[in-house]
C-alpha positions in Angstrom: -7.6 3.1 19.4 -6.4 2.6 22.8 -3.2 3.5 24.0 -0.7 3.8 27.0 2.4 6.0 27.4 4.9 5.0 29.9 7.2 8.2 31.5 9.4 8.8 34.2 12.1 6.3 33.8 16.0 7.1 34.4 18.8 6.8 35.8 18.6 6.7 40.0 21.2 6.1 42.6 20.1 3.5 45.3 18.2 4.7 47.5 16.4 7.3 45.4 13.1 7.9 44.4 11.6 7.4 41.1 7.6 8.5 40.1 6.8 6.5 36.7 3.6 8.1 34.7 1.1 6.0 32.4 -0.6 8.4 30.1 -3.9 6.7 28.5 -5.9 7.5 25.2 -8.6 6.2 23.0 -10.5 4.5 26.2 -11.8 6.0 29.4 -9.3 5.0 32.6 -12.0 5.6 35.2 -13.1 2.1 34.0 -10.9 -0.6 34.1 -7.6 -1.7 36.5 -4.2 -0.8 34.7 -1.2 -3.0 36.1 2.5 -2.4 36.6 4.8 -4.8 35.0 8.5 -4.9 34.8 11.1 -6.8 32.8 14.6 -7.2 34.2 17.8 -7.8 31.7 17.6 -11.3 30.9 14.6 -12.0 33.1 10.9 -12.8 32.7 8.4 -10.1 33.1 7.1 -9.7 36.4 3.5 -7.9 37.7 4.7 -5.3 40.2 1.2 -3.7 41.6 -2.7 -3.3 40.2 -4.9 -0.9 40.9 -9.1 -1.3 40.6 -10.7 1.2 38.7 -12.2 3.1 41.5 -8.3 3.2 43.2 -10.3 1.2 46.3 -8.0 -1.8 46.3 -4.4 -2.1 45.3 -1.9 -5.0 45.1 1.9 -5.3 45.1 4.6 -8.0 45.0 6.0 -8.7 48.0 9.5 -7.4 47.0 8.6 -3.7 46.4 5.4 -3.7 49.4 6.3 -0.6 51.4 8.3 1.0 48.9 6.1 1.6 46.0 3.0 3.2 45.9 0.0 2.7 42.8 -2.2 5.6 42.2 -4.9 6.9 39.9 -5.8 10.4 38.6 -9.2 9.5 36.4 -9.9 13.0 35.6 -6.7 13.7 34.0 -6.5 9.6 32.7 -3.0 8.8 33.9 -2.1 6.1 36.4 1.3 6.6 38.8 3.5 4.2 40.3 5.6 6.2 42.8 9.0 4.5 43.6 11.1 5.2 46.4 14.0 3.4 48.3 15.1 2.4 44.9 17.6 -1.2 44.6 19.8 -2.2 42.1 17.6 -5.1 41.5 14.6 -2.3 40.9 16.7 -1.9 37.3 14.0 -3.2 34.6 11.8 -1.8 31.8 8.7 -0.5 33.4 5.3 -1.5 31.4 2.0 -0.2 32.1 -0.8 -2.4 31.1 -4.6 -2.1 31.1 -7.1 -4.7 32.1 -10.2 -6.1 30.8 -12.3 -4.9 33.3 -12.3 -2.5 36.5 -11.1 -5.5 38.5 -7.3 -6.3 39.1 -7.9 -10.3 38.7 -9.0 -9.7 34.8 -6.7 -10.4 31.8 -4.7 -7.7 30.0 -5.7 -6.3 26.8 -3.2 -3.3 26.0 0.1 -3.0 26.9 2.9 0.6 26.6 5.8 0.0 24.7 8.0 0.3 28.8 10.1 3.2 30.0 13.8 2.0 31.6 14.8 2.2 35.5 18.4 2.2 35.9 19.2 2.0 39.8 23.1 2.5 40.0 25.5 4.2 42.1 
């Protein structure tokens, strides 16, 4: 069955750098779009950044543009989200999530059980 596995969460000092894993199984990653989501203490969960299948178009929200960075290793089926200028207000439960196709605008259909960002000095 299809699975994700979230790594690389911890605790950072503002400022840092951070680079989360997400490990898939049971599915080929090569095709479909796997999304970033985080989940902030008593906040909703919020997309962060998508990546296509291919890696040929990315997105991000705009609070983390030019600070995180989405990539894609298909041969060894593990998507990245590289952190870096970390905030307190980075602090959340990082999800990985993979789409219903190769495209970023499709619906989610699996979803890792998070790894925590702590941002604190």
């Amino acid at each position: 069955q299809s699975q994700l596995v979230e790594s690389g969460g911890g605790l950072v000092q503002p400022g840092g750098s951070l680079r989360l894993s997400c490990a898939a199984s049971g599915f080929t990653l090569a095709n479909y779009a796997i999304g970033w989501f985080r989940q902030a203490p008593g906040k909703e969960r919020e997309g962060v950044s998508c990546i296509s299948s291919t890696g040929g178009s990315t997105n991000y929200v705009d609070s983390v543009k030019g600070r995180f960075t989405i990539s894609r290793d298909n041969v060894k089926n593990t998507v990245y989200l590289q952190m870096n200028l970390l905030k307190p207000e980075d602090t959340a439960v990082y999800y990985c999530a993979k789409r219903r196709r190769g495209v970023c605008n499709s619906g989610v259909d699996y979803w890792g059980k998070g790894t925590l960002v702590t941002v604190s000095s």
